[in-house]
N, C-alpha and C positions, 0 to 999 in steps of 0.2 A: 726660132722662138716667135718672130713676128709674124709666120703663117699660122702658128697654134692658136696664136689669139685671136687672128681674125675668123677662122675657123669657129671657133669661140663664141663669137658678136654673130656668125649668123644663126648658130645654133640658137642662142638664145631668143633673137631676133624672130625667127620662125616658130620656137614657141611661146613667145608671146603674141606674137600675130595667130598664131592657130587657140590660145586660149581665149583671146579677144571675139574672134568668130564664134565660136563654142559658146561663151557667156552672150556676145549679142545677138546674133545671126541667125546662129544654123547650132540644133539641139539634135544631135542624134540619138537612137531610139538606148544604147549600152549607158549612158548617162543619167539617166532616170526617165527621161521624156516627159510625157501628157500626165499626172496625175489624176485621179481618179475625184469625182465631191461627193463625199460622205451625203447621206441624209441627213434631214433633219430630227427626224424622229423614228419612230416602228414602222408606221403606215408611209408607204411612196406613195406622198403628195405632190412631187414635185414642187416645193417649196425651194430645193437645193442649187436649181437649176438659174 
């Protein structure tokens, strides 16, 4: 029982540490990535930028 949990602790441990990278660090492209900026209007004015 006491190797299941520890087992346990590092699972979670690692995904947290791999969520913490993901949100601060490092943004791979299946995640959403770069978004896009809308215009501002009809004409590209480059106002957006």
């Amino acid at each position: 029982m006491e190797v299941l949990q520890e087992i346990l602790v590092f699972i979670t441990f690692f995904i947290a540490t791999g969520y913490l990278i993901t949100k601060f660090v490092w943004k791979p492209a299946f995640l959403g990535g770069k978004k896009k900026a809308g215009s501002c209007g009809v004409s590209d004015c480059g106002c957006g930028d």
